[in-house]
C-alpha positions as CSV (number, residue, x, y, z in Angstrom):
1,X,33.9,11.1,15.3
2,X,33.0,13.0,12.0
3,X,34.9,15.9,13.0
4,X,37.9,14.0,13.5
5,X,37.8,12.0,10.5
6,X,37.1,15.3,8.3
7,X,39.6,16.5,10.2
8,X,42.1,14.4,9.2
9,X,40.8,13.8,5.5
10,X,40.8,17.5,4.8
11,X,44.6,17.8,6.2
12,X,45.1,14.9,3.6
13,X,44.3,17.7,0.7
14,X,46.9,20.6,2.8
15,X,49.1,18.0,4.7
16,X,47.5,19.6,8.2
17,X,48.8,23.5,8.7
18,X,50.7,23.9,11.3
19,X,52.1,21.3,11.8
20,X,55.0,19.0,11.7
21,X,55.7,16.2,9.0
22,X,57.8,14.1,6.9
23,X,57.5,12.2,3.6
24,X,58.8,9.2,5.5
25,X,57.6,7.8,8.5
26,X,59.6,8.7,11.6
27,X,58.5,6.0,13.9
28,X,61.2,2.6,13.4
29,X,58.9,-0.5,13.0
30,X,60.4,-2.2,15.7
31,X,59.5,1.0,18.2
32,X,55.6,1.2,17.5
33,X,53.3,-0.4,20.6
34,X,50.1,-1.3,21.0
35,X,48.1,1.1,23.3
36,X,46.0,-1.9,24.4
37,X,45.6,-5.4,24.0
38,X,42.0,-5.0,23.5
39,X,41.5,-4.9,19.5
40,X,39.5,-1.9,19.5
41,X,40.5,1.8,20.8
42,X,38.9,5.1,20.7
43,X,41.6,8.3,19.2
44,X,39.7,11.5,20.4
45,X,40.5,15.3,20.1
46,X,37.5,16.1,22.0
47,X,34.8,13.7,24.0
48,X,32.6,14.1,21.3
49,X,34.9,13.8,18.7
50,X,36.7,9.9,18.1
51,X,37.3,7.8,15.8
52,X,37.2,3.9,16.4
53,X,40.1,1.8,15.7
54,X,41.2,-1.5,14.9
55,X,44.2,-2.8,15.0
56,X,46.5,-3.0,11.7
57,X,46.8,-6.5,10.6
58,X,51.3,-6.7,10.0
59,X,52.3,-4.2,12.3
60,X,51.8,-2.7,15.5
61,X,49.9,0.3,13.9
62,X,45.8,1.0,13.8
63,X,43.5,2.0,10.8
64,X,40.9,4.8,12.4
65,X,38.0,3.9,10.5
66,X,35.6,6.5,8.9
67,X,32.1,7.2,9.7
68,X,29.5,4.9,7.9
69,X,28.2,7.4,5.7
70,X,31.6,8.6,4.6
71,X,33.5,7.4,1.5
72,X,36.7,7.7,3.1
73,X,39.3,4.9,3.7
74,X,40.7,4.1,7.0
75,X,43.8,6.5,7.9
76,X,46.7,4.6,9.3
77,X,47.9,5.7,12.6
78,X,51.0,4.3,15.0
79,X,52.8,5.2,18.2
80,X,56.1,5.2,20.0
81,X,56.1,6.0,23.8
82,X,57.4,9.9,23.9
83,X,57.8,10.5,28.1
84,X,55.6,9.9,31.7
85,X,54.3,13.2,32.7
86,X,52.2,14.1,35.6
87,X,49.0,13.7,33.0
88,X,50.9,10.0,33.0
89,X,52.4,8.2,29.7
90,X,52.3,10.7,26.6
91,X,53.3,8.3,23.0
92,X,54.4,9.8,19.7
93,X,51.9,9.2,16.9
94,X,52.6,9.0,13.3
95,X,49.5,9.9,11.1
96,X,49.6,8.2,7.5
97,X,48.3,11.0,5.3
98,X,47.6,9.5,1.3
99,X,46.2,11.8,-1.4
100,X,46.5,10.7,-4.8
101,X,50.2,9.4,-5.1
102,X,51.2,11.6,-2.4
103,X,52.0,10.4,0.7
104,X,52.9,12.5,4.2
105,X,53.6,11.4,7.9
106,X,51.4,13.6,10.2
107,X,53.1,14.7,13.8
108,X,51.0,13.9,17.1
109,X,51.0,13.1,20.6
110,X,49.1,11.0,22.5
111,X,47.3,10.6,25.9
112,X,45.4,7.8,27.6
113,X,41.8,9.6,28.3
114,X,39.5,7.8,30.5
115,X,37.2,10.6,30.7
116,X,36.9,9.6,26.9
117,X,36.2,5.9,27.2
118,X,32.8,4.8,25.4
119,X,31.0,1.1,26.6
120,X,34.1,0.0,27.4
121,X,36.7,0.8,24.9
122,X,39.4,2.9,25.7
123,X,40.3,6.3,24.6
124,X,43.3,8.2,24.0
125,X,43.4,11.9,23.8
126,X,45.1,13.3,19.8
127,X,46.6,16.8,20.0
128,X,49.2,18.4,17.7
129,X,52.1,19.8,18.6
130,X,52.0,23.5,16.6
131,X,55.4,24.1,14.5
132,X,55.0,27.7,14.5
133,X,55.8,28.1,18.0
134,X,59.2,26.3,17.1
135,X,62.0,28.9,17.8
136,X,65.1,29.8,15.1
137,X,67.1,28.5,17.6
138,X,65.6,25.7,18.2
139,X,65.0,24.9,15.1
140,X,69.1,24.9,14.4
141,X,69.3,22.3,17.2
142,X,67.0,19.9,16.3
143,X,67.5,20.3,12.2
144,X,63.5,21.0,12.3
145,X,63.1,22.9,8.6
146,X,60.5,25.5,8.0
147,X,58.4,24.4,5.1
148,X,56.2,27.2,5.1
149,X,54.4,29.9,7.5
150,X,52.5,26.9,9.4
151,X,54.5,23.7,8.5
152,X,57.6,21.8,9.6
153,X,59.5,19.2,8.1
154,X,61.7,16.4,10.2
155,X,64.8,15.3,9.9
156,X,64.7,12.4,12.1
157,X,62.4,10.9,14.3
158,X,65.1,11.0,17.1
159,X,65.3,14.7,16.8
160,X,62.1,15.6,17.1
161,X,61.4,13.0,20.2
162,X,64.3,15.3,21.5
163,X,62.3,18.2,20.9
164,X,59.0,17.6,22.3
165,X,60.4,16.0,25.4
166,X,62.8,19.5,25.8
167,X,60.2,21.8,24.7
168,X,56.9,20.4,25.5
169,X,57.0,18.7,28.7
170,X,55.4,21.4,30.4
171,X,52.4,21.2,27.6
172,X,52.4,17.9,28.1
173,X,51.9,18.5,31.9
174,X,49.0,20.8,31.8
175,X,45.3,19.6,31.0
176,X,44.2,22.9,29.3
177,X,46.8,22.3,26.6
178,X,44.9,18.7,26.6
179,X,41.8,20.6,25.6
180,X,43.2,21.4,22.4
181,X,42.2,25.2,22.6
């Protein structure tokens, strides 16, 4: 859990490198979901490393909650469902980013991870699609803009759905790509 929460505050300070993000969020109100009806769920990148959640009281999103010993703030976090692969249902997840008066909207995807559960509460496996692998051509077609060597800004959020489900399907297939290495 700490790694994932320092994780995710330290890509609060460079917005995440390599990766894709907007200063608006891309996911409608009216699209976000639940990933349970339970009011707890686990985000992971790793077995060892999740952060619990609870869900956001007005919308459909979560606050991931920081360790007890950290000074931290909860981190907003909502989803969309992206596409069924053979890993099963994969969801778009928008990461709220805030430092100081700056906020960001943080690209990820989504898995449900029962290897991942903990006493009961369920997990769901956090990876980030990489930017850098995004092609000139691709980029054209999607209006995805190169904001630097590692990060991407979005257009829309229908473009990028577009592009993961065109470009990352096969990813989203394979459990090594899972594994976040």
């Amino acid at each position: 859990m700490q790694r994932l929460i320092s994780t995710l505050a330290i890509g609060a300070a460079a917005f995440l490198s390599a990766c894709f993000m907007s200063d608006t969020p891309f996911i409608p109100e009216g699209e976000a979901v639940r990933l349970d009806e339970a009011s707890t769920i686990l985000v992971c990148s790793a077995a060892d490393d999740c952060a619990r959640t609870v869900p956001n009281r007005g919308n459909k999103g979560y606050l991931m909650m920081p360790p007890p010993d950290e000074d931290d703030g909860p981190v907003g976090i909502r989803f969309a469902p992206l596409m069924e692969t053979e890993m099963g249902p994969v969801w778009l997840a928008e990461v709220k980013m805030v430092e100081d008066d700056e906020t960001a909207y943080v690209v990820s995807v989504a898995r449900r991870a029962p290897e991942f559960d903990v006493d009961g509460v369920k997990a769901f496996d956090i990876e980030l699609p990489w930017c850098d692998d995004v092609s000139e051509t691709e980029r054209e077609a999607y209006g995805i803009e190169k904001l630097d060597s590692y990060t991407c800004g979005l257009p829309t959020e229908a473009s990028l759905a577009d592009y993961l489900r065109a470009s990352h399907k096969v990813y989203f297939d394979d459990p090594v790509w899972w594994d976040g290495d």
